[in-house]
C-alpha positions as CSV (number, residue, x, y, z in Angstrom):
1,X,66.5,39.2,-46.0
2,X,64.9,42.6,-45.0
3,X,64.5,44.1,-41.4
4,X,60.9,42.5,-41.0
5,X,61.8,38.9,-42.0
6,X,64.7,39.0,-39.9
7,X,62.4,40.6,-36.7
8,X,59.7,37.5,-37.8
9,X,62.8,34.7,-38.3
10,X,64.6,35.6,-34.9
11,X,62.3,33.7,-32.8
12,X,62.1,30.5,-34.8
13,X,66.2,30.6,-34.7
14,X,65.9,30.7,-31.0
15,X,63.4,27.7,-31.1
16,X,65.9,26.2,-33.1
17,X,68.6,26.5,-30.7
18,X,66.6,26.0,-27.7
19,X,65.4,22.5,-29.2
20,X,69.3,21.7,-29.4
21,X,69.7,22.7,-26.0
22,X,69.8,19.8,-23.5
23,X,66.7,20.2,-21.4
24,X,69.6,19.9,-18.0
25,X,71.1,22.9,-18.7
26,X,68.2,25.6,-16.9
27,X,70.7,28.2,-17.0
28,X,71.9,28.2,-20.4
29,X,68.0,27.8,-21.7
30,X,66.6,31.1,-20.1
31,X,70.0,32.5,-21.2
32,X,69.7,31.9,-25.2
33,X,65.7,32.6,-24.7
34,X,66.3,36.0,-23.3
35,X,68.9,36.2,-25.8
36,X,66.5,36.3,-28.6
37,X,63.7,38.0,-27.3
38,X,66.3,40.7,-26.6
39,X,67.7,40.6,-30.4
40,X,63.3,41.2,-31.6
41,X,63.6,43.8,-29.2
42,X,66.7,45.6,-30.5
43,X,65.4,45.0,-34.3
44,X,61.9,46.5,-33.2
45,X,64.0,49.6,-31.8
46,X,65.6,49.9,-34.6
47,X,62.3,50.1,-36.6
48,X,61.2,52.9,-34.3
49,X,64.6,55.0,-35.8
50,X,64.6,53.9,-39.3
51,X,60.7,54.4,-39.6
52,X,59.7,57.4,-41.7
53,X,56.9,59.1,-39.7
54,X,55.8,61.3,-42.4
55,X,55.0,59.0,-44.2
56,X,51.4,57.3,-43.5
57,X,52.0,54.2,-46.2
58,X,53.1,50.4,-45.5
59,X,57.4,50.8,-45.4
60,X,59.5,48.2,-45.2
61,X,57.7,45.8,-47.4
62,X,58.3,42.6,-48.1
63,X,56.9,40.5,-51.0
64,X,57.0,37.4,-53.0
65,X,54.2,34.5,-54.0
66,X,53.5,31.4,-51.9
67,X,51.2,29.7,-54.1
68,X,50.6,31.3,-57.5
69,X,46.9,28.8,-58.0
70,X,45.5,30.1,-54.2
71,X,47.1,33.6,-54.8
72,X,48.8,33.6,-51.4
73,X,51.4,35.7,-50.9
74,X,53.8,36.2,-48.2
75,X,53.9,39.9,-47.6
76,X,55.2,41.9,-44.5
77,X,54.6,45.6,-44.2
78,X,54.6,48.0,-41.2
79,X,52.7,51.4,-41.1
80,X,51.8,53.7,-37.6
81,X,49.0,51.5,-36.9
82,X,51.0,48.0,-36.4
83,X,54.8,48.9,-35.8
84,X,53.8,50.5,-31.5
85,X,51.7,47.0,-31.2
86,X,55.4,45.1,-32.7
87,X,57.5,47.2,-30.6
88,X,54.7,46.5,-27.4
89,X,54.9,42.4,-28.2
90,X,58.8,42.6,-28.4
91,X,58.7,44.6,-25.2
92,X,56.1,42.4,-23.2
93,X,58.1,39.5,-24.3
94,X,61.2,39.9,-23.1
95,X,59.5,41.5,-19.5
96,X,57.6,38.0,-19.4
97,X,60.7,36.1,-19.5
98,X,62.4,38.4,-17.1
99,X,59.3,37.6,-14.9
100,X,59.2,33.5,-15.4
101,X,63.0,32.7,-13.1
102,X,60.2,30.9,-11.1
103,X,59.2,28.3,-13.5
104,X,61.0,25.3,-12.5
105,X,59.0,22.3,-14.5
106,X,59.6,21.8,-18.3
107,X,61.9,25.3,-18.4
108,X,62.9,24.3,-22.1
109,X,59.0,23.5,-23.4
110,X,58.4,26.5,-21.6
111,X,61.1,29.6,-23.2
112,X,60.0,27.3,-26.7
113,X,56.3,28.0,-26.3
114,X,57.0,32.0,-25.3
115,X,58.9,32.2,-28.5
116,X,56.4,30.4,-30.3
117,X,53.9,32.9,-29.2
118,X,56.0,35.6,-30.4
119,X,56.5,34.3,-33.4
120,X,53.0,34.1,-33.8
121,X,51.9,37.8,-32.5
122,X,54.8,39.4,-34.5
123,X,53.4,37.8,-38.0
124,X,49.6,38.9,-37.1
125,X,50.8,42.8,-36.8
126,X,53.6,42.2,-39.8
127,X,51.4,40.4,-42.3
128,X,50.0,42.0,-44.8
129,X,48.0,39.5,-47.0
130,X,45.1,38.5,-45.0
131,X,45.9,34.8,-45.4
132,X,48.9,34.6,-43.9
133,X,47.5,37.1,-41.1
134,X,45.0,34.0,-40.1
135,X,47.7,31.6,-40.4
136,X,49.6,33.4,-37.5
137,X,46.2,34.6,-36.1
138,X,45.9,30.8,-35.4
139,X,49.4,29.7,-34.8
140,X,49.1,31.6,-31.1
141,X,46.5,29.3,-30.0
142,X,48.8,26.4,-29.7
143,X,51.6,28.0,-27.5
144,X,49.1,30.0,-25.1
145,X,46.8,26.8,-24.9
146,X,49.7,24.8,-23.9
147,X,51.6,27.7,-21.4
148,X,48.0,27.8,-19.5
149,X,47.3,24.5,-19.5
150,X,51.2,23.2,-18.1
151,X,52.2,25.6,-16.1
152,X,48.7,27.5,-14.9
153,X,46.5,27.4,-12.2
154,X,44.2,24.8,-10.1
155,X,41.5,25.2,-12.7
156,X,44.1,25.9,-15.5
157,X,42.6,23.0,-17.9
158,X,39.0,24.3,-18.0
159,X,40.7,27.5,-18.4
160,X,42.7,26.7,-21.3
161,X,39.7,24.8,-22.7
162,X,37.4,27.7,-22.8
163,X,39.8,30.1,-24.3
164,X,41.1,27.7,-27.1
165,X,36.6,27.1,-27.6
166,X,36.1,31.3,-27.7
167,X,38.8,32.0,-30.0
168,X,38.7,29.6,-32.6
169,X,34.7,29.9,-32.6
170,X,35.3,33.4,-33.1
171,X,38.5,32.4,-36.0
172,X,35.5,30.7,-37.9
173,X,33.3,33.6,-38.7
174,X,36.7,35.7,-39.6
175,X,37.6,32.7,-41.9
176,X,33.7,32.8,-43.3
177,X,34.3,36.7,-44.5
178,X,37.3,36.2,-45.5
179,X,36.1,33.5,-48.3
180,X,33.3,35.8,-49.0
181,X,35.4,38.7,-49.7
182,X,37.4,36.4,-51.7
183,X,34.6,35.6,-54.1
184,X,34.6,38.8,-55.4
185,X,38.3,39.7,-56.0
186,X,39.7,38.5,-59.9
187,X,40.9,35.3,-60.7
188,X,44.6,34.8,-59.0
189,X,44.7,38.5,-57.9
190,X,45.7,36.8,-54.0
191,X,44.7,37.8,-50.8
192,X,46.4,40.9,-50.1
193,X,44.7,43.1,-47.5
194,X,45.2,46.0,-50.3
195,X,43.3,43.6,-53.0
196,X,41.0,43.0,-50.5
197,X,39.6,46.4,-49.7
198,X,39.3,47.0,-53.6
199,X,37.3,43.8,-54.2
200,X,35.2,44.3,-51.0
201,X,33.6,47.5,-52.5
202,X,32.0,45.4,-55.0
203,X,30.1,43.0,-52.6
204,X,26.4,44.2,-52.5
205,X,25.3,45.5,-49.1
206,X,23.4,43.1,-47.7
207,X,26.6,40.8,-47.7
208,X,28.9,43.2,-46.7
209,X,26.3,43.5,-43.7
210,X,27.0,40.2,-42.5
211,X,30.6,39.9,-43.4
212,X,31.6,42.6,-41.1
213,X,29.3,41.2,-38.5
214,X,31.7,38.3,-38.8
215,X,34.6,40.1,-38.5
216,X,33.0,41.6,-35.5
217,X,32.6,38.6,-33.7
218,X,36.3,37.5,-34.8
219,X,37.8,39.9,-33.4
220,X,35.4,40.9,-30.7
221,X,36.5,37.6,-28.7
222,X,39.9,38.0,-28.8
223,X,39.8,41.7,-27.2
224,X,37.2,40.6,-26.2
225,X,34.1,42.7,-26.6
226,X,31.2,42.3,-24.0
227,X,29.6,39.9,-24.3
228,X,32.3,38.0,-25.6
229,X,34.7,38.1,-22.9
230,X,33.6,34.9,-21.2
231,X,36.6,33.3,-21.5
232,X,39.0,36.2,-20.3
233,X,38.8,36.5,-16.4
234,X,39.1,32.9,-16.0
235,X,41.9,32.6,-18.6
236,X,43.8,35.4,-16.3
237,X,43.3,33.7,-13.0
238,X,44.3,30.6,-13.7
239,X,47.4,31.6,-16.7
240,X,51.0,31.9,-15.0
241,X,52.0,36.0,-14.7
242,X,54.3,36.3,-17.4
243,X,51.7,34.5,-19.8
244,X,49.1,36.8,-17.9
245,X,51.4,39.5,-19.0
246,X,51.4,38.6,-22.8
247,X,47.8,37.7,-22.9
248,X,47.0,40.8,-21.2
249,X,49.2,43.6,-22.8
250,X,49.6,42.6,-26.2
251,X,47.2,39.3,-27.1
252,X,43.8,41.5,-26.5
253,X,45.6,44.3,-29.0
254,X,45.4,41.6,-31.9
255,X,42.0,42.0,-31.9
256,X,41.3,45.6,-32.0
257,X,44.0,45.8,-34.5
258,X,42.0,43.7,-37.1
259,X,39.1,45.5,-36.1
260,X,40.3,48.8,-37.3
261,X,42.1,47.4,-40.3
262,X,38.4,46.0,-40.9
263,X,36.9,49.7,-40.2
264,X,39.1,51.3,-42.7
265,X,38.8,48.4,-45.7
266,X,34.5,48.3,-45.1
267,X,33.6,52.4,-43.6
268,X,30.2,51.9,-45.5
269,X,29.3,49.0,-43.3
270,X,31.2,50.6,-40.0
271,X,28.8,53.4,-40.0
272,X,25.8,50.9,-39.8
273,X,27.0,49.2,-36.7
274,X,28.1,52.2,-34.8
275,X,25.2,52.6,-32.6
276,X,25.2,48.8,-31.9
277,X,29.2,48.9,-31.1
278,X,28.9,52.2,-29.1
279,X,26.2,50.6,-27.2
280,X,28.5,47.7,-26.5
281,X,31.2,49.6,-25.7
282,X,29.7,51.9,-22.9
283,X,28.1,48.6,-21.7
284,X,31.5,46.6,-21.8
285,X,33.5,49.7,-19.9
286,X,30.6,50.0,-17.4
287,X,30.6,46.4,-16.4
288,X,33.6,45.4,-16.4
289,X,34.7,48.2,-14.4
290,X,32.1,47.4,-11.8
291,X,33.2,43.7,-11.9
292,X,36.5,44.7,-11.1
293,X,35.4,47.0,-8.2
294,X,33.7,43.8,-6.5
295,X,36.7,41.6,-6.8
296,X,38.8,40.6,-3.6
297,X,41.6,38.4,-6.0
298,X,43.7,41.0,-7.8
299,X,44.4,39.3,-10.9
300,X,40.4,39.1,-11.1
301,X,40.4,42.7,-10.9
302,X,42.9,43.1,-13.6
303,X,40.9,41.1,-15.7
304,X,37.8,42.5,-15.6
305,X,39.5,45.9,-15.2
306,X,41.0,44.8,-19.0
307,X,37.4,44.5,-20.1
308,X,36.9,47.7,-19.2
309,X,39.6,49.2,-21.0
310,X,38.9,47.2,-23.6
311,X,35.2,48.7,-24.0
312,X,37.0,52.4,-24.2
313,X,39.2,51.2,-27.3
314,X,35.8,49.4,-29.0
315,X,34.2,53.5,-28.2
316,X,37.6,54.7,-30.4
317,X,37.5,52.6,-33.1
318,X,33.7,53.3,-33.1
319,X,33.7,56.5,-33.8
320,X,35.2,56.9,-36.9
321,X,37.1,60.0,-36.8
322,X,40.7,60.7,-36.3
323,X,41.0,61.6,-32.8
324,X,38.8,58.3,-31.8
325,X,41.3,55.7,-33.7
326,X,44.2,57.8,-32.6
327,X,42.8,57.3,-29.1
328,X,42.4,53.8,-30.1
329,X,46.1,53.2,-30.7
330,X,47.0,55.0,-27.8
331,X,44.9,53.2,-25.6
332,X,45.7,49.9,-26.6
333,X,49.5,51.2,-26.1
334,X,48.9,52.3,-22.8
335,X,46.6,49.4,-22.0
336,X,49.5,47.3,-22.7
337,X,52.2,49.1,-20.6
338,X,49.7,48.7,-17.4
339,X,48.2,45.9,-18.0
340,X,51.6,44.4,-18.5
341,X,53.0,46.5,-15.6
342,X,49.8,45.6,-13.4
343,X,50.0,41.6,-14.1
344,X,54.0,41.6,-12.9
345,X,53.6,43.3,-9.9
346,X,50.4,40.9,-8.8
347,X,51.9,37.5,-9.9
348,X,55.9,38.7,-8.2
349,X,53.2,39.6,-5.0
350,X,51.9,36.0,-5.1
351,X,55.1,34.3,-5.5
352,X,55.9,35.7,-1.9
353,X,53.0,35.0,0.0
354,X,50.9,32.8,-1.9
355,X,47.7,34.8,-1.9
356,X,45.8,37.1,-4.2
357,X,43.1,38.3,-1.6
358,X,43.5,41.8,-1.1
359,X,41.9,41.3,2.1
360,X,45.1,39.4,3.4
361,X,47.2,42.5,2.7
362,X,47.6,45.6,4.0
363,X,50.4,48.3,5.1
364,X,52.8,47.1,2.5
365,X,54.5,50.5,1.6
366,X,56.4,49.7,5.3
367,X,57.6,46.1,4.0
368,X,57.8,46.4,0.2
369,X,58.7,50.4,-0.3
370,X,59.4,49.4,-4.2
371,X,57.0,47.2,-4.6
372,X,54.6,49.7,-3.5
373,X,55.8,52.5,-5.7
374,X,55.3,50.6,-8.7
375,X,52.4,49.6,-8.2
376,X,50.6,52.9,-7.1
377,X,52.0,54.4,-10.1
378,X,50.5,51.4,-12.0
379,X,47.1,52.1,-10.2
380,X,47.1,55.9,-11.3
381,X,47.8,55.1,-14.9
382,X,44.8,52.8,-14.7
383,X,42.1,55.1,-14.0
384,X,44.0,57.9,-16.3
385,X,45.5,60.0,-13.5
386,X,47.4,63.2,-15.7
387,X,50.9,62.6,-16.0
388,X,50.5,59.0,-17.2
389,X,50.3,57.5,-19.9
390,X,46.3,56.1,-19.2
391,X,45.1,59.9,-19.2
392,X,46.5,60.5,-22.7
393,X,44.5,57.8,-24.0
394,X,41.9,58.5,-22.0
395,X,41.3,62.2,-23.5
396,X,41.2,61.5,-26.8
397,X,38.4,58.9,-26.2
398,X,36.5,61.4,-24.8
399,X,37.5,64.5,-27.1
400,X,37.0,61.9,-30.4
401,X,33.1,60.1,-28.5
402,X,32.0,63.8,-27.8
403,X,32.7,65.0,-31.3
404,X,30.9,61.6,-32.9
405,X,28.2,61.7,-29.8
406,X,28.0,64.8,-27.5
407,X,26.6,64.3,-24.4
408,X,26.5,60.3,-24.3
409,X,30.3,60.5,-23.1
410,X,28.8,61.3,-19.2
411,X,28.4,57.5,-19.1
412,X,32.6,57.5,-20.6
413,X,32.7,59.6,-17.6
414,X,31.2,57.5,-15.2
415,X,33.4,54.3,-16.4
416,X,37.0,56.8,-15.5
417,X,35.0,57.1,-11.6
418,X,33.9,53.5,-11.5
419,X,37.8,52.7,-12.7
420,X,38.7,55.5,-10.1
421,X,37.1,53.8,-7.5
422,X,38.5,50.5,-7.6
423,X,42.2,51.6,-8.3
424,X,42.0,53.7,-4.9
425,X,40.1,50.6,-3.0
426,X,43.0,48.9,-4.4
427,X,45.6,51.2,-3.4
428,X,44.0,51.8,0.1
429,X,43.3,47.9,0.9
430,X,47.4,46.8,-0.1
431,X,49.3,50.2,1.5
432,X,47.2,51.8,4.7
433,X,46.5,50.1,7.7
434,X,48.8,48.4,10.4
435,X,51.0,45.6,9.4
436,X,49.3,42.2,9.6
437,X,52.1,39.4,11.4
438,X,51.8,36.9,8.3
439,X,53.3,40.3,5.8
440,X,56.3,41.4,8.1
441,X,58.8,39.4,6.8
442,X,57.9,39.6,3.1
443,X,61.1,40.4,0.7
444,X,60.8,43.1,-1.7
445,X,61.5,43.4,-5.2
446,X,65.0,42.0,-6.7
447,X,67.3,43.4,-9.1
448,X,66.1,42.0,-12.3
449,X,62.3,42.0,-11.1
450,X,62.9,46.3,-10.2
451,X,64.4,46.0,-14.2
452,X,61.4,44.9,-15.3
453,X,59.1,46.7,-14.0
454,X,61.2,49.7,-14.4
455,X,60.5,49.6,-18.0
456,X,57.1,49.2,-18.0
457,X,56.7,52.2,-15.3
458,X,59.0,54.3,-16.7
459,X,57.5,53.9,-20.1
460,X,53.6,54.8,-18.2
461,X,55.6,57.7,-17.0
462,X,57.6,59.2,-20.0
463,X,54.6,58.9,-22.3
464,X,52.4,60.4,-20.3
465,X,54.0,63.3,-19.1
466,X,55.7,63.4,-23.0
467,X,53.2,61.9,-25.7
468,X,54.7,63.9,-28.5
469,X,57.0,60.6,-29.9
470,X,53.6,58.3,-29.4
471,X,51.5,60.8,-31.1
472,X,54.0,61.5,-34.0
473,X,54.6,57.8,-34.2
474,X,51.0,56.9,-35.7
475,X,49.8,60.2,-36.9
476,X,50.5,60.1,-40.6
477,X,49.0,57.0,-40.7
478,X,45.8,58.0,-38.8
479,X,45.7,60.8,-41.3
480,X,45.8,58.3,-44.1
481,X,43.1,56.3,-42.9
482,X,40.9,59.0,-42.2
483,X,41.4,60.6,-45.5
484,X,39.9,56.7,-46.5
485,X,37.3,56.9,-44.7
486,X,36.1,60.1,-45.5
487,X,36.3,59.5,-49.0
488,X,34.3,56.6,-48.5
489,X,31.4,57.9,-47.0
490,X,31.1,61.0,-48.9
C-alpha cells in the first residue's frame, strides 16, 4: 500500500473503530477520532518532505483497474496543485475536532461523519481518474448534509436542504460533460483525467462550448461563484463552527480546484469565457464584500466575506497566466487558514455568550486579551494586510489581472477597501469602547482552544512574512501547466 492509499484508508480505519466503540464512552470516542485525524495529518506532513518540488508531474501514483468494461480505474496522484489543498483538509480537520469538545448529542455519529467528510475531501484532491473524483465529489454530501442538519442551527434543516439542492444540481451538469467527454475517448481507454484531456481535443467546438459551461456551473456552486452562492451564507449561519470551519476553509477549495484542472485540460474553451468569468469575478468580490460590510452576525460576515474571496480566486484562475493560477493556489491557501482561523474564533465567541451580534460586544481586548489577539491578526490577513499570509495572495491577483487586463484591476482594488472596511468596523465594534456589564465576566480562550488557533495564526503569520516554502511548493507545477496552456493556444 503506498503513502496516498494509506493517507485515503486512515479515516475509514478510524470509522471502523469508532463504530466498535460503545457510543458511552465520550472520552475514548473524541480520543481515537483525534487520533486519526492526527495520523492524515502526520502522513500529509510527511508528503510535504518526501515531495519532489522540482518536479511539476503527478508523484506518488497509484494505479490499478476497477472495472476493465466501464474503464474505471482507481488512480491516486499528487502534484503542486492538490498536495497544499491535502495538507489544508488534514489540517482543518483535526482544528475542527479540536474545536467540537462542545458537542454533547450523538458524539460518536458525530467524530464518524467528520471522518467521513475527510474521507471524502482527501479522495476529490487524490483522485486522479475523473470517475472516481465524482464518486468522492459526491460522497461529502452525505456527512456535511447530516453534521448541518443534527447538530446546526434553529434553521439548520432548510439549511442543509438548500445546500444538498445547490450542489448536487450543480454535480449534474459536471456528470453531463463528463459523459460527453467520454464519448470521444477509445473504446475501454478509462476515465483518466490524463485520457481525458487527450480525447477532449477532439470534441468540435461548439460542444466543448457547452461542456465547459457545465463544468462551470459544477464547480461554480461549490466555491461558489456569484450567482451561485445562494446556498452559502445560510449554510454558514446555521452549520456548527467546526463544520463551518471545514465547509469554509477547505470544502469551497474543491471547487476551484476542479475548475483549474478544467482550465488546463480545455484552454481553447477557457479563453472564450474569460470575459464572462472576469466579469463574475469582480461582481462576486464586489458584492460579497459589501454584504459582509452590512452584516451585524459575524458568522454572516464570514460568509459573505468567503464570497468575496472566493470572486478573487475565480479573477486567478481567469486569467490564464502563471502568476494568476499561482495566486489562485495561494489564495485558496490562505483563504483557508483565515477562513478556518476566522470561523473558530466566532463559533468559541458564541459558545460563551450566546450571541453573534457584533452590536452586543465591545471592549473585549480588556476581558479576552488572547481572544482578541487572534482574532485581530485574523482580521488583517483578511483584507491582505503585509506580513500575512492574505497580502501574498492578494498581490499576485493583482500583478497576474493587470498583466491579462490593465487597468480593470481598480475595481480588484476597490474589493481589498471594501474588505478593508469591514475587517476594521469589525475590529473597532468587538475591541474599543467601554465594557458592556453582560461581557465582564466572559472566560477567555483555553489551552487546547489557544492550540488551535495557534496553528492557524501562526501559519497566516509564517507564510506571510516567509512565502518562499508556499511558493516553491506549487511552482514547478504552475510552470507545467502554463507550458500547457501556452502550447495550446498558440
Amino acid at each position: 500500500m503506498g503513502i496516498l492509499s494509506t493517507l485515503l484508508s486512515t479515516p475509514v480505519f478510524g470509522i471502523l473503530v469508532l463504530a466498535l466503540t460503545p457510543h458511552h464512552k465520550i472520552n475514548q470516542i473524541r480520543s481515537l477520532a483525534n487520533l486519526f485525524t492526527s495520523i492524515a495529518l502526520f502522513l500529509s506532513c510527511w508528503l510535504l518532505v518526501i515531495y519532489n518540488q522540482n518536479d511539476g508531474a503527478m508523484q506518488f501514483n497509484e494505479q490499478f483497474i476497477l472495472n476493465p468494461k466501464l474503464g474505471t480505474t482507481f488512480a491516486l496522484g499528487v502534484d503542486g496543485l492538490s498536495l497544499p489543498m491535502v495538507f489544508l483538509a488534514t489540517l482543518l480537520t483535526s482544528v475542527a475536532l479540536l474545536a467540537s469538545f462542545n458537542i454533547s448529542t450523538h458524539v460518536k455519529s458525530f467524530h464518524i461523519s467528520i471522518l467521513l467528510l475527510e474521507f471524502g475531501m482527501l479522495g476529490v484532491f487524490l483522485a486522479q481518474d475523473w470517475s472516481l473524483f465524482y464518486i468522492f465529489w459526491e460522497l461529502t454530501l452525505s456527512p456535511l448534509f447530516l453534521l448541518i442538519a443534527r447538530w446546526g442551527g434553529v434553521r439548520r434543516h432548510i439549511a442543509s436542504l438548500n445546500f444538498v439542492l445547490y450542489t448536487m444540481g450543480g454535480s449534474i451538469f459536471m456528470l453531463i460533460s463528463l459523459f460527453a467527454i467520454s464519448q470521444y475517448m477509445p473504446e475501454h481507454s478509462g476515465t483518466l483525467m490524463s485520457s481525458m484531456s487527450v480525447a477532449v481535443q477532439s470534441m468540435p467546438s461548439g460542444e466543448q462550448f457547452w461542456v465547459f459551461l457545465g463544468f462551470i456551473i459544477g464547480f461554480g456552486v461549490k466555491m461558489p461563484i456569484f450567482p451561485l452562492h445562494g446556498w452559502l451564507p445560510l449554510a454558514h449561519v446555521e452549520a456548527p463552527s467546526p463544520i463551518s470551519i471545514l465547509l469554509s476553509g477547505i470544502l469551497l477549495k474543491m471547487g476551484a480546484y476542479g475548475l483549474i484542472r478544467v482550465v488546463v485540460m480545455m484552454p481553447e474553451t477557457a479563453q472564450v469565457f474569460q470575459g464572462p468569468l472576469v466579469f463574475l469575478a469582480l461582481l462576486g468580490m464586489i458584492y460579497g464584500g459589501l454584504l459582509a460590510w452590512r452584516q451585524s452576525d459575524l458568522k454572516a460576515m464570514v460568509a459573505y466575506s468567503s464570497v468575496s474571496h472566493m470572486g478573487v480566486i475565480l479573477l486567478d484562475i481567469a486569467t490564464m497566466n502563471k502568476t494568476g493560477i499561482m495566486g489562485a493556489i495561494l489564495q485558496m491557501t490562505a483563504h483557508g487558514l483565515v477562513a478556518g482561523a476566522m470561523f473558530m474564533l466566532v463559533g468559541l465567541l458564541y459558545e460563551r455568550t450566546h450571541t453573534r451580534n457584533i452590536l452586543d460586544y465591545s471592549s473585549l481586548v480588556q476581558v479576552m486579551p488572547r481572544f482578541a489577539l487572534f482574532m485581530t491578526i485574523t482580521l488583517f490577513a483578511a483584507m491582505g494586510l503585509p506580513g500575512t499570509v492574505g497580502f501574498i495572495a492578494e498581490l499576485h491577483a493583482i500583478v497576474g489581472g493587470f498583466q491579462q487586463w490593465g487597468n480593470l484591476m481598480i475595481l480588484l482594488g476597490l474589493s481589498i477597501l471594501i474588505g478593508s472596511a469591514y475587517a476594521m468596523r469589525t475590529i473597532g465594534m468587538l475591541f474599543t469602547g467601554p465594557v458592556k456589564s453582560q461581557m465582564r465576566e466572559i472566560e477567555d480562550l483555553r489551552i487546547f482552544e489557544i492550540l488551535a488557533s495557534s496553528v492557524l495564526v501562526m501559519g497566516i503569520v509564517v507564510f506571510g512574512l516567509w512565502p518562499a516554502p508556499l511558493i516553491d511548493l506549487s511552482l514547478s507545477t504552475m510552470n507545467l501547466m502554463n507550458d500547457i496552456i501556452s502550447q495550446r493556444l498558440q
